[in-house]
C-alpha positions as CSV (number, residue, x, y, z in Angstrom):
1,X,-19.6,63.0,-19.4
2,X,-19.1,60.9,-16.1
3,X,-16.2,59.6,-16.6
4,X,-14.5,62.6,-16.9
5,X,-14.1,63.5,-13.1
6,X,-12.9,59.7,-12.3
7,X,-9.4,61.0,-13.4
8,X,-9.1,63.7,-10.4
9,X,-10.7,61.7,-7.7
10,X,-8.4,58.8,-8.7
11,X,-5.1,61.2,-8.5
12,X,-6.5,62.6,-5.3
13,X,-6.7,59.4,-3.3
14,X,-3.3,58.2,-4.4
15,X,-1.9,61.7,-3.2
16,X,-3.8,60.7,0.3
17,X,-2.4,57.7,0.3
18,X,1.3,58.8,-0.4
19,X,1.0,61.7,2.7
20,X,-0.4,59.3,5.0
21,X,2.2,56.8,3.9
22,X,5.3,59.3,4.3
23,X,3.8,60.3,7.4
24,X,3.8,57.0,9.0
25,X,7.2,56.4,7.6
26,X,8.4,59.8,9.7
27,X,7.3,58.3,12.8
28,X,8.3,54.7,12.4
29,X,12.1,53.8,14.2
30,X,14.8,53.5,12.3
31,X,17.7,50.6,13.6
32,X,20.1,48.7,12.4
33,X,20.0,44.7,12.4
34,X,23.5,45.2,13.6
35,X,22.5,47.2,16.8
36,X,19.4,44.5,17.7
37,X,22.3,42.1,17.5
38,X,24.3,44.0,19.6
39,X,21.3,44.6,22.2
40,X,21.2,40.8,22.6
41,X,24.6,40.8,25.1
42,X,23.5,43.7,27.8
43,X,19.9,42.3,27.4
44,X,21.0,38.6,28.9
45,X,23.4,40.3,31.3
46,X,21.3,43.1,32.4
47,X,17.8,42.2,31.8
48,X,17.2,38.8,31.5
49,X,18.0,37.9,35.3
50,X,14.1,40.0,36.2
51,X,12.2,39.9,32.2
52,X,12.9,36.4,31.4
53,X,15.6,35.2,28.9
54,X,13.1,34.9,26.2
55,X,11.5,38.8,27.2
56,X,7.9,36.7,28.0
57,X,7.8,38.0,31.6
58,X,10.4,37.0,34.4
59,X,10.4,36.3,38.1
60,X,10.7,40.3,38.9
61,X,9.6,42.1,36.0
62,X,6.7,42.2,33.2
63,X,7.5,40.9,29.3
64,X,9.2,43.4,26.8
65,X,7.3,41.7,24.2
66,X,3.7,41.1,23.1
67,X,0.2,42.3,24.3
68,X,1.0,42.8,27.5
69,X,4.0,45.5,26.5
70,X,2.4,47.0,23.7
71,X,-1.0,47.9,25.7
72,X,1.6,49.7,28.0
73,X,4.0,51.2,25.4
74,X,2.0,50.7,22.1
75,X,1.8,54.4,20.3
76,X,4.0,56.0,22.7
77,X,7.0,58.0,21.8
78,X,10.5,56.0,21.5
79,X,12.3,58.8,23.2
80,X,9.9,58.1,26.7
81,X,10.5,54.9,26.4
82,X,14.2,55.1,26.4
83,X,14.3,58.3,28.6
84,X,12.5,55.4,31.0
85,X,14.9,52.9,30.7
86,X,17.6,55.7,31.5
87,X,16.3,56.4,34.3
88,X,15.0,53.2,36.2
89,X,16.7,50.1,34.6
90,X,18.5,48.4,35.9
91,X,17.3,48.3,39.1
92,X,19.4,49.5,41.4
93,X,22.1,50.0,38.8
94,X,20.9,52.7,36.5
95,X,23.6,54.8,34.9
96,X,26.0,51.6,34.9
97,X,25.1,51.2,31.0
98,X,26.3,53.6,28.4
99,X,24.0,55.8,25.8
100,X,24.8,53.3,23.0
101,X,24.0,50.2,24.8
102,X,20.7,52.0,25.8
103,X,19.8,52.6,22.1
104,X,21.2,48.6,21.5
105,X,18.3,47.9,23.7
106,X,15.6,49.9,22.5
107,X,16.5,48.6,19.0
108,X,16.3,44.7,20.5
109,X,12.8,45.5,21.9
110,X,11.7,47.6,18.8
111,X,12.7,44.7,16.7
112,X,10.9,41.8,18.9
113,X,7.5,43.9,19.2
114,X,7.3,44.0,15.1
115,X,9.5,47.1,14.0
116,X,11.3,46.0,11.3
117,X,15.5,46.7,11.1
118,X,16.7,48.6,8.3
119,X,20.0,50.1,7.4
120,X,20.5,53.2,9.8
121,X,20.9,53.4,13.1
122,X,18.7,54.4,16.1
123,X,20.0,57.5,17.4
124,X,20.6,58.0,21.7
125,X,19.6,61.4,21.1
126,X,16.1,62.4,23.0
127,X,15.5,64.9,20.5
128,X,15.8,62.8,17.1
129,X,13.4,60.1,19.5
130,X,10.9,62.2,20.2
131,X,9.2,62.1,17.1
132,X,9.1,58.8,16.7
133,X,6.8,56.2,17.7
134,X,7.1,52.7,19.6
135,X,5.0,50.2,17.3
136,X,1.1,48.9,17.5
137,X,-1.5,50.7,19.8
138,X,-2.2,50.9,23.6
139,X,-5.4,49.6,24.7
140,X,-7.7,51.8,27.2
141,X,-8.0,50.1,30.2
142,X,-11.5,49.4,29.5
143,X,-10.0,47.5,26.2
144,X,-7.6,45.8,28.7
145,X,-10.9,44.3,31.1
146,X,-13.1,44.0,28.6
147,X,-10.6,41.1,26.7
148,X,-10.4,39.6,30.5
149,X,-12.4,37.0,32.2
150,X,-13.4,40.0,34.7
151,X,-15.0,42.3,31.7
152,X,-17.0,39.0,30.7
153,X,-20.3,40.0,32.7
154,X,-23.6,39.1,30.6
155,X,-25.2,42.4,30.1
156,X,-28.0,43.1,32.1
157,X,-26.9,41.1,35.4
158,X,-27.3,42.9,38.3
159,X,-24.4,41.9,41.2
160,X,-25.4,41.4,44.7
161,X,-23.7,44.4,47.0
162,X,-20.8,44.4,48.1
163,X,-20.1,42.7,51.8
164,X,-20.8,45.7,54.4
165,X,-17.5,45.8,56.3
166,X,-18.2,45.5,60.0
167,X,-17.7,48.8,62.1
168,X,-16.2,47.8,65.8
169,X,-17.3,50.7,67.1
170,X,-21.1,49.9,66.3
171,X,-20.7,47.7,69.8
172,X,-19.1,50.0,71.9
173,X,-21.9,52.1,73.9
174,X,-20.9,55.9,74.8
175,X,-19.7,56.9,77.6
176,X,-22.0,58.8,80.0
177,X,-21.8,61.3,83.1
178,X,-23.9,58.6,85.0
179,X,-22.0,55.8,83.7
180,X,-18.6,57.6,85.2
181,X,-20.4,57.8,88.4
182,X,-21.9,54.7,89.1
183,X,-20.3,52.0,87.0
184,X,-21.6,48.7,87.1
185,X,-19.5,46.1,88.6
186,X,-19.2,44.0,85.5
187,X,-18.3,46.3,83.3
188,X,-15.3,48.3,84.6
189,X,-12.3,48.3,84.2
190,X,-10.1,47.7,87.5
191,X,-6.5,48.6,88.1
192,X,-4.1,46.8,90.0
């Protein structure tokens, strides 16, 4: 007589586990191998000189790739990440590159960050974006300090206070009635 509600519970995970599964296949990018190839060329030309030729951080701009990019774009919709890179890259050249070499690039930076390729192509379109999601998680920033040397305080220390900046003005003394009328010698100003 146990056994005989196994059956149900069984059938009702599995049908959990199918939803959640086509769910996260509705939000996961879909992009060719052939446009990641193709996202290679206006990558070196256009991004390269300020990310780095290998996407790991440049002279003038952060890495595309890894930790640092995922705790920033981790989660976030694909169609605010490309409506970014519309709108600000390149630097002081946006608009030079064309819708389908934007999407080239987003497919390039899905593919590096662990987005696998598959057989259609990412869209340009905002709209089909929107639902979609850039992969892996951002981290809060209290995530982000607590996995730096900074958020490594032993519980229970107490710091010392913080340095008093010095006021000037606590040496200046007011200026009086009397003081106008009698200055002392040493301590006026005299015009010449």
């Amino acid at each position: 007589m146990k056994h005989t509600y196994t059956l149900p519970w069984v059938l009702l995970c599995v049908a959990f586990a199918v939803a959640a599964d086509a769910a996260d296949s509705a939000t996961t990018p879909k992009f060719s191998a052939a446009q990641v190839e193709r996202g290679k060329a206006p990558y070196a030309q256009n991004c390269a000189p300020c990310h780095g030729k290998d996407m790991d951080a440049g002279e003038f701009g952060p890495p595309l790739k890894g930790r640092a990019f995922l705790d920033r774009w981790g989660g976030r919709p694909v169609a605010e990440f490309s409506s970014y890179l519309q709108a600000n890259m390149p630097p002081g050249r946006v608009g030079e590159l064309d819708s389908d070499a934007y999407a080239e690039l987003v497919a390039l930076l899905l593919n590096v960050n662990g987005a696998a390729a598959g057989q259609q192509a990412l869209s340009g379109d905002p709209a089909s974006l929107a639902a979609l999601r850039m992969p892996g998680e951002g981290r809060s920033e209290q995530a982000k300090l607590r996995s730096t040397s900074l958020g490594a305080i032993t519980p229970g220390v107490k710091l010392p206070d913080w340095p008093k900046r010095a006021n000037p003005l606590d040496h200046y003394s007011p200026v009086t009635e009397a003081l106008l009328n009698a200055p002392p010698d040493s301590e006026w100003l005299t015009w010449r």
